[in-house]
C-alpha positions in Angstrom: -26.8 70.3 10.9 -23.8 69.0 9.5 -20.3 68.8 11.1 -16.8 69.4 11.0 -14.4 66.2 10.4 -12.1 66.8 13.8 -8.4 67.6 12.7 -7.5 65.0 15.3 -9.5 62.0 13.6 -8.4 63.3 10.0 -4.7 63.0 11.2 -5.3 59.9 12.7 -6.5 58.3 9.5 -3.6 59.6 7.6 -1.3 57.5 9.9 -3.5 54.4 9.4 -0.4 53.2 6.7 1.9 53.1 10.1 2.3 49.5 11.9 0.8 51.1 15.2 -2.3 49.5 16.2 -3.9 52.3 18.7 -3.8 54.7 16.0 -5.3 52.3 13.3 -8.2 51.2 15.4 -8.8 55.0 16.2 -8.6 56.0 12.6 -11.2 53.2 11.8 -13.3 54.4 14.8 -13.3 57.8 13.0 -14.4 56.5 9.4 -17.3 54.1 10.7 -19.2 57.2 11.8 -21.2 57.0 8.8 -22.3 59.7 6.1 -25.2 61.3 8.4 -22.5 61.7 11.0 -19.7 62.7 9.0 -18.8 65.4 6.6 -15.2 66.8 6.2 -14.2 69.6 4.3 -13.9 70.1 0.5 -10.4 68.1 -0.6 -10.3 66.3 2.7 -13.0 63.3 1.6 -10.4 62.2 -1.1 -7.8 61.6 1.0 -9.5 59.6 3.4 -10.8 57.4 0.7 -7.4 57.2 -0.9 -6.7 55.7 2.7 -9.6 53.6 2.8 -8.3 52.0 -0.6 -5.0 51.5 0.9 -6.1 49.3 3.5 -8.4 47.2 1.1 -5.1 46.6 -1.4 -2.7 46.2 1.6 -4.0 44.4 4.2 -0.9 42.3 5.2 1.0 45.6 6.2 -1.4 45.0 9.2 -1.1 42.3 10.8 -2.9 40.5 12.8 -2.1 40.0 16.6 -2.0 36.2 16.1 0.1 35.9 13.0 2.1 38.2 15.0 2.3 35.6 17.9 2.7 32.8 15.4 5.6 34.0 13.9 7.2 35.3 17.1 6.4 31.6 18.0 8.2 30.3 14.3 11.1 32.6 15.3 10.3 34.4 12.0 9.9 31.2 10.0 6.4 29.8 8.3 4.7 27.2 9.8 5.3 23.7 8.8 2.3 21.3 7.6 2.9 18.5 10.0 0.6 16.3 8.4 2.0 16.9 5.1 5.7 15.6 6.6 4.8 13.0 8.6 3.0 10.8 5.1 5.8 11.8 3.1 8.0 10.1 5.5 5.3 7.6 6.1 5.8 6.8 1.9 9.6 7.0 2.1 9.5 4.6 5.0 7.2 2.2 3.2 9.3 2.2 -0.1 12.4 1.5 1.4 10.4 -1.5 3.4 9.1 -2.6 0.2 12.6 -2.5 -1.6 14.4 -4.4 1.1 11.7 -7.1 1.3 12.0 -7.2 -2.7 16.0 -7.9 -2.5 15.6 -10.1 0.2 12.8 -12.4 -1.9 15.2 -12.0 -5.0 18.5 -13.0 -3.6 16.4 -16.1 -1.8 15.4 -17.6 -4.5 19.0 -16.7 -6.6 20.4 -19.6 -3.4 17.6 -21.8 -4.1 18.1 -21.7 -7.7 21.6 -22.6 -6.8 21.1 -25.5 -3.9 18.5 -26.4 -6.7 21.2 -27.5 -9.3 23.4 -28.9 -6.7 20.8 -31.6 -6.2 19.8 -31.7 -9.5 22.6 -34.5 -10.6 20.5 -37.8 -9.3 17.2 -36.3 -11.3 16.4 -36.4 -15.2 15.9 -32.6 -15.8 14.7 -33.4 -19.3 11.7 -35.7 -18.0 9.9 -33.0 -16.3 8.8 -31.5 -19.5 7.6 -34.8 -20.5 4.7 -34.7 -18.7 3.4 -33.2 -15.3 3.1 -36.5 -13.4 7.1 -36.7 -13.9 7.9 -33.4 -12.6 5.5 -33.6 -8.9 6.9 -37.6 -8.5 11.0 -35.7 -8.9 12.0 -34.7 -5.5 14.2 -31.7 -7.0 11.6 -31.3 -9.6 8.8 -30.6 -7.4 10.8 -28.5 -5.1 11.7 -26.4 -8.5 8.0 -26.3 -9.3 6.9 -25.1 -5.9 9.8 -22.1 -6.0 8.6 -21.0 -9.2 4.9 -21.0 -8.1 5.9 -18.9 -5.0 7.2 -16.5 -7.3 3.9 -16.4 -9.0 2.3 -16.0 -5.7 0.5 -19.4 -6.3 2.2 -21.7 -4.2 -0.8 -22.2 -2.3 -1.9 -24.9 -5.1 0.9 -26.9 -4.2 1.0 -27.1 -1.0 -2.9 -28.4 -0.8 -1.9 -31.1 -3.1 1.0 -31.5 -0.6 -1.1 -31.6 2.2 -3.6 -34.1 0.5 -0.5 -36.4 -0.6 0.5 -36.6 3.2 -3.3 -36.9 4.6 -3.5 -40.2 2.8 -0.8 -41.3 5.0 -1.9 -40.9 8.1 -3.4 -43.2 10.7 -7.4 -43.4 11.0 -7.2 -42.1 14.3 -5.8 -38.6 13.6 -7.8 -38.3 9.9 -10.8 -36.5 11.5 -8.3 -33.5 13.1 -6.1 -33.7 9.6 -9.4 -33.1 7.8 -10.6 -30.3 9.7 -7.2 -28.4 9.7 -6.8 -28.9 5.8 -10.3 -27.8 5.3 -9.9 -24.2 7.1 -6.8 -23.7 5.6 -7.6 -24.6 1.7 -11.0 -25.4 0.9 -13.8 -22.8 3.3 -14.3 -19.7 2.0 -12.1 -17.0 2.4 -9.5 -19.7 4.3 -5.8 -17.9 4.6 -4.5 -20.4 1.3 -7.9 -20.6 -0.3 -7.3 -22.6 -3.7 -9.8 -22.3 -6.2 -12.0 -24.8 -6.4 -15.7 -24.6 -8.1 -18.8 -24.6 -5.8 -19.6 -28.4 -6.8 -16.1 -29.6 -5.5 -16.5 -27.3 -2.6 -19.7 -28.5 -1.4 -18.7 -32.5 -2.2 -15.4 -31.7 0.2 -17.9 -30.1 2.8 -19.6 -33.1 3.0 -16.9 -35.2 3.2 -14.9 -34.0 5.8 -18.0 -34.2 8.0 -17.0 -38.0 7.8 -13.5 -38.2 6.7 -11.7 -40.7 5.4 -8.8 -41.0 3.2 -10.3 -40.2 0.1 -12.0 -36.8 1.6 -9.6 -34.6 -0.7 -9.4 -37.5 -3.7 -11.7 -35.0 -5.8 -10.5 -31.2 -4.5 -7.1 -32.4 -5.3 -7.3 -33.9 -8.6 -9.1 -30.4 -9.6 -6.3 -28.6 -8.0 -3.6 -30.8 -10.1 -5.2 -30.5 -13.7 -5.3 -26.6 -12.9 -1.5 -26.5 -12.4 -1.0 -29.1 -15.1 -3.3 -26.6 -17.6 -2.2 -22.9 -16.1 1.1 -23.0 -14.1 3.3 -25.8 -15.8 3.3 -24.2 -19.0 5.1 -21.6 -17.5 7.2 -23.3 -15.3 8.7 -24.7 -18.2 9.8 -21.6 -19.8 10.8 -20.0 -16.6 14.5 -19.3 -16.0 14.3 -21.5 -13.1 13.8 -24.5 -15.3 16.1 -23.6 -18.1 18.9 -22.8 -15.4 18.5 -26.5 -14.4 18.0 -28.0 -17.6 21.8 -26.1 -19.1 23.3 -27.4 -16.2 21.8 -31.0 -16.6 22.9 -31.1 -19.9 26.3 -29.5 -19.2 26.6 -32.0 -17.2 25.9 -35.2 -19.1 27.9 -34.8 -21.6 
């Protein structure tokens, strides 16, 4: 036997498109009945579809009772991605570290360029180019050469050589501690100021600093001094850093 839609549940599906949730819940009561349960009268079934339809293209003019919290939360604003903020600020923070650091380096090595050609007067600029050996036995010239390799992030190099220069110094009694300190800085693998040294000279300076004595970085070091010599000095000498000393030298001399 079929039945009657009730005037009551046809109404209340006509005010589905109002914001009241007690009437929409009762409206989609009404329509879930089914088609074995449900049959409403001739002109009536179009208009409860046309609501049906309305729901499926409008859903946000119902809203749910948590957005509804949410934006009374907001105070009517959308929510912020917090995650989203706090990296972009994270970035900013990083880039302005980065450029301050950057300025700082830069306007370092502007003074040492300066204090550089202060003290340049007792040295013969010109000599340096005349072969390495001249430049590392200049006291202004090596210092030159070791701010130009920290601007190449290389200065490592030179401050083994430094290092093994000084170690050849020392007294007998303190060579075994000297050693062991040079070799975990420079020479193991993965030390903090690792030079680059092939596996043959590595393995030769293992051995020796198992028994050190003042020739335990004679090898490591000459290595160390013909790669500057062939890779870094080059350079050195076309860097501004040089040629800045060099103008003055001659500025000076004549």
């Amino acid at each position: 036997m079929l039945h009657r839609c009730h005037p009551t549940g046809y109404n209340s599906a006509l005010r589905m498109r109002e914001p009241n949730r007690r009437y929409t819940q009762k409206a989609r009561r009404t329509l879930s009945m089914g088609d074995d349960h449900l049959l409403c009268v001739p002109g009536e079934a179009n208009s409860i579809d046309a609501v049906r339809e309305e729901e499926d293209e409008h859903p946000s003019e119902l809203p749910s009772e948590q957005n509804s919290v949410n934006n009374r939360q907001m105070g009517g604003r959308k929510p912020r991605n917090i995650a989203r903020d706090l990296k972009d600020k994270m970035r900013f923070l990083r880039r302005r570290h980065t450029d301050s650091s950057l300025r700082d380096t830069a306007d370092k090595l502007d003074c040492d360029k300066s204090t550089l050609v202060q003290n340049s007067g007792e040295s013969d600029v010109r000599k340096w180019s005349d072969c390495f050996e001249n430049l590392l036995h200049d006291k202004t010239g090596l210092e030159a050469f070791r701010k130009f390799l920290q601007t190449e992030f290389s200065d490592e190099n030179i401050e083994f050589w430094l290092a093994c220069e000084e170690y050849k110094t020392l007294d007998t009694s303190v060579l075994e501690s000297r050693a062991q300190q040079i070799f975990e800085d420079y020479v193991t693998i993965q030390a903090p100021r690792e030079v680059n040294l092939d596996s043959r000279t590595r393995l030769e300076t293992t051995a020796n600093v198992n028994h050190p004595d003042e020739n335990t970085f004679d090898h490591a070091q000459k290595r160390i001094e013909a790669l500057m010599e062939k890779d870094s000095y080059p350079r050195f000498l076309r860097s501004d850093i040089y040629q800045k000393l060099l103008k003055e030298f001659i500025k000076k001399s004549k």
